[in-house]
N, C-alpha and C positions, 0 to 999 in steps of 0.2 A: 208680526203674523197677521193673516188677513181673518178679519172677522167675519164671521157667516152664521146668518140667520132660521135659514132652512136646509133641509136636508142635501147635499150635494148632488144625489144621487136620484132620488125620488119625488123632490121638488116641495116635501111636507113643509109646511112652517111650524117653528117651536125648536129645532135643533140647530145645534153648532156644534155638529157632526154626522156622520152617516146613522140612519134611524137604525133602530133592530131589524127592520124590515130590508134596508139596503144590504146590511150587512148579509142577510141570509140569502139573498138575492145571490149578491154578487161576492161574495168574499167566503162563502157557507158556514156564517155565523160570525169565524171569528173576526176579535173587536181591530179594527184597521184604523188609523189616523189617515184622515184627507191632505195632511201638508205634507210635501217631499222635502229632503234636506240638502235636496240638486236643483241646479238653473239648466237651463238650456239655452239663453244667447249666448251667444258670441262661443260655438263651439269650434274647435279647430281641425283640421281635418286628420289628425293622429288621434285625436283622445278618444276617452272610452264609447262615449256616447257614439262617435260615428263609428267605432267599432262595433258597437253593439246593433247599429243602423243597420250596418252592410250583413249583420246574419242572422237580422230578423227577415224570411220569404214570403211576405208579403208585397203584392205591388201597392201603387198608386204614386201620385205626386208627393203628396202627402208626408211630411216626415213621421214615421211611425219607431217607436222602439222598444223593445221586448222587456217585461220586467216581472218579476214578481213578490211573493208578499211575504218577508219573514217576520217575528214576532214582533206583528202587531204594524209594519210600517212595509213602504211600499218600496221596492228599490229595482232597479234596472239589471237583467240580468245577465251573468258573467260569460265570459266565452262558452260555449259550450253547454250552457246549462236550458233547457229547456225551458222559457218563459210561459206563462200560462195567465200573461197581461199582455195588453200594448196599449199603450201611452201615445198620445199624441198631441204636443204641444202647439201651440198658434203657428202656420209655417212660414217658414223663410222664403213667402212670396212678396213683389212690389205693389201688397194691397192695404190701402189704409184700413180696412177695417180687418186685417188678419188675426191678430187679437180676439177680435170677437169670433172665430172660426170653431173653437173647442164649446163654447157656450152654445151654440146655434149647433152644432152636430147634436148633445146631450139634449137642449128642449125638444128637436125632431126629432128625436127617438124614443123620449119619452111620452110624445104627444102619440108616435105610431102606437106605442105599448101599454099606454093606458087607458086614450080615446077610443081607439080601432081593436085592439086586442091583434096586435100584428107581434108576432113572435117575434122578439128582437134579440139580437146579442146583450148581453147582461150590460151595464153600464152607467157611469158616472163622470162626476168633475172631478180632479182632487190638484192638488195646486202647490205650485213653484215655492220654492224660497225666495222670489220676490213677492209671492202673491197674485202670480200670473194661471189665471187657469188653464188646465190639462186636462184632455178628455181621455179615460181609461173604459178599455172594454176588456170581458174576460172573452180569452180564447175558446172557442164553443167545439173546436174542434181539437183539443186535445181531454183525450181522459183522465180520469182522478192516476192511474198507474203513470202520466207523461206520456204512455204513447197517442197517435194521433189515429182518428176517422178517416177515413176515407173522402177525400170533397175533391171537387171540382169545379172551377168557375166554369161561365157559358162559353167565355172564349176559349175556352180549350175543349168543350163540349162540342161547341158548332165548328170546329177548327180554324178558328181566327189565331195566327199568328204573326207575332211583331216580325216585321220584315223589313230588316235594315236597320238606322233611328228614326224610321214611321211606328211613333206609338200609337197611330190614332186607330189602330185595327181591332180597338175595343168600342168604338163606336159606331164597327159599319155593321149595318144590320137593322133589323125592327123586328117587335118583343112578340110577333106573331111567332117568329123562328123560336125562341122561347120558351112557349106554350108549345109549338110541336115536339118543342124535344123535349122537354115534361111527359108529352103524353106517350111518347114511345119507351121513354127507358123507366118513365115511375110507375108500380104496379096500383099505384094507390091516386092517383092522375086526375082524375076529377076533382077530387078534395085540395091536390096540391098545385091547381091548376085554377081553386078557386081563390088559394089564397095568393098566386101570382097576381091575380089578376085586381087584389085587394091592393098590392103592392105596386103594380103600375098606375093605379087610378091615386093613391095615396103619395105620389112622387110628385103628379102633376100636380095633384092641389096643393101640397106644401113646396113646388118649385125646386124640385128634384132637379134639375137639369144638367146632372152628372149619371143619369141611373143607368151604365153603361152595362158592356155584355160581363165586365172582370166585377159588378157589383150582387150578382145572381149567380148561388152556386147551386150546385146539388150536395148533399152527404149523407153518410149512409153508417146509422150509428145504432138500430138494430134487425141489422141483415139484409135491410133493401134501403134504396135511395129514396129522397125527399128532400124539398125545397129548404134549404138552412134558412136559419133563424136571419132576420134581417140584420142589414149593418151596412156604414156609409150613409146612410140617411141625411142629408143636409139641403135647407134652405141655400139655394147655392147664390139667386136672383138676388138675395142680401149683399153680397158680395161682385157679382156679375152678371152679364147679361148675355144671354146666348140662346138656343131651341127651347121650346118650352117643352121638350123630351130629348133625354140623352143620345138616342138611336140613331142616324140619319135619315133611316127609312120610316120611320114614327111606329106606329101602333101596327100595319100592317099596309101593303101597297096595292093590295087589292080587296080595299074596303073603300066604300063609296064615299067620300065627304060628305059629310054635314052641309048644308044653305052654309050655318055659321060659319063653320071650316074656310069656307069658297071663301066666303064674304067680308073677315075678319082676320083670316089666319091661325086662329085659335079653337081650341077642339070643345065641345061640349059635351052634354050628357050622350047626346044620340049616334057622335063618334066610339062613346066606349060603350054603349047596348050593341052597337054592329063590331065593334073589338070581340066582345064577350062570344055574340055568335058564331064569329069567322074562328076562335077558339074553341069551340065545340062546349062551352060552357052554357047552362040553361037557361032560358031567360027568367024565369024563376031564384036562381039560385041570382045571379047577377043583379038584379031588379034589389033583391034585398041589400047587394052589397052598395049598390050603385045609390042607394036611400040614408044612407050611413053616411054620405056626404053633400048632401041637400041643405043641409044646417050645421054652425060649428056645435057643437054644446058647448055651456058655460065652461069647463074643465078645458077646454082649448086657451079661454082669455086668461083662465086662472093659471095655467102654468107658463104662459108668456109672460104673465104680471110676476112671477115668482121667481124668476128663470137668472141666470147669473149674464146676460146680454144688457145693455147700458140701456137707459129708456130711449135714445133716441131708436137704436135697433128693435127696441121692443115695440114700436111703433111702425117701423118700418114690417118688422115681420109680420103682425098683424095684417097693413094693406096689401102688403103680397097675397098675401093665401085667401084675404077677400074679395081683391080682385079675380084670381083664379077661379073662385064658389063663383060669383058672378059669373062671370065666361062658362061656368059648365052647367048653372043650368037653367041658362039659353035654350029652349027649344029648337026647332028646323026653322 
């Protein structure tokens, strides 16, 4: 069994297990053990796991699958039964560092929900019968009865639909489109239009470069819509290399570039104060957000230093996201 030094879930050090605080978090109190008594390589394409794959409805590449928690331990769940987890173990891509794929979702999410105060889906590591880590998030859209919220991702908001086997109809677009359909369907739009806008600047500095239209939903869980709680969050640049924003159309295509923009490729501070504008967000309100990322705080290096990613990736994550600060804030 793997030994573990800090909290799984919350990054504390002094535990070797989920703190009282994780537990309440995410589990609503009761006591859960972090080890699973299932593997997940080498699965086959009859057994339970991919049955349980194909009727979890969530997309992504991502192998995700539906579990939930009976006393006291964490189990995958059966035909039919309504999960109120998903599990996401290292995926079955050709990338050498896939392994570290579940460590690097959980530190960026816990860096969005600690650092930033960004609403995130509840979530933790907890880990394989080899000792392999799995990242577990709870379902934010089902209620304490099993039935489900009302949500909707953007791509079905902005009517992006797969057509054919073109998956990539969740990347066309930019997150201006986003922020307008926040502002027309949420009655409460400024507020949740600020913290969109918390959420696209927080992708780019931590190298989001996945933060597509199916990673933004809406839900509506008492009696009007709003922005859900984050989720999908990952350093992706650890792993790949591609836009330094998920969108094709970036931030908005009728905002003026940056000198730096033109000049480098890369966006700085003064592309997202003309983001925040072109969103109808106030430069006041934005000014403050956009200050919140000027400097990491120490609690950024102490939950990379604590973080269940190997040191070489702890190191690498680091230069990513300091490179990034750098690049943004570049002046004109």
């Amino acid at each position: 069994m793997r030994t573990i030094s800090v909290c799984p879930a919350t990054l504390q050090p002094g535990y070797d297990t989920y703190s009282p605080m994780a537990l309440k978090l995410l589990f609503g109190g009761e006591k859960v053990s972090p080890f699973l008594d299932f593997e997940f390589d080498g699965i086959s394409a009859n057994s339970d796991l991919q049955v349980n794959q194909r009727n979890l409805s969530i997309s992504g590449a991502q192998e995700k699958y539906s579990a939930v928690v009976e006393r006291g331990h964490i189990r995958l769940s059966q035909l039919g039964e309504q999960g109120t987890f998903i599990l996401k173990p290292a995926p079955l891509l050709n990338i050498q560092t896939r392994k570290q794929i579940p460590a690097n979702e959980h530190l960026t999410m816990q860096i969005a929900s600690q650092v930033y105060g960004i609403e995130t889906a509840s979530n933790a590591l907890c880990f394989s019968a080899k000792g392999q880590p799995v990242y577990i998030t709870r379902r934010f859209d089902v209620k304490p009865d099993l039935t489900k919220y009302p949500m909707e991702d953007f791509a079905s908001v902005l009517g992006k639909t797969e057509q054919g086997a073109d998956s990539n109809f969740k990347y066309d677009g930019h997150y201006a489109m986003i922020a307008d359909a926040i502002r027309t369907i949420v009655p409460a739009w400024m507020v949740e239009t600020e913290r969109f806008f918390k959420l696209v600047l927080f992708n780019y500095l931590y190298a989001n470069e996945d933060a597509h239209l199916k990673n933004f939903s809406l839900i509506n869980r008492n009696g009007e819509y709003a922005l859900a709680p984050a989720y999908d969050l990952l350093n992706t640049r650890l792993h790949l290399e591609s836009d330094d924003l998920g969108l094709k159309g970036g931030l908005a295509p009728d905002i003026k570039p940056s000198d730096a923009l033109l000049r480098t490729g890369h966006l700085c501070r003064t592309d997202f104060e003309r983001f925040a504008q072109r969103i109808g967000l106030p430069a006041k309100r934005a000014e403050r957000v956009l200050d919140l990322f000027m400097e990491f705080p120490p609690l950024v290096n102490d939950l990379i230093a604590r973080s269940f990613l190997n040191d070489k990736m702890k190191r690498n994550y680091w230069r990513i996201i300091n490179q990034r600060r750098q690049r943004f804030v570049r002046s004109e």
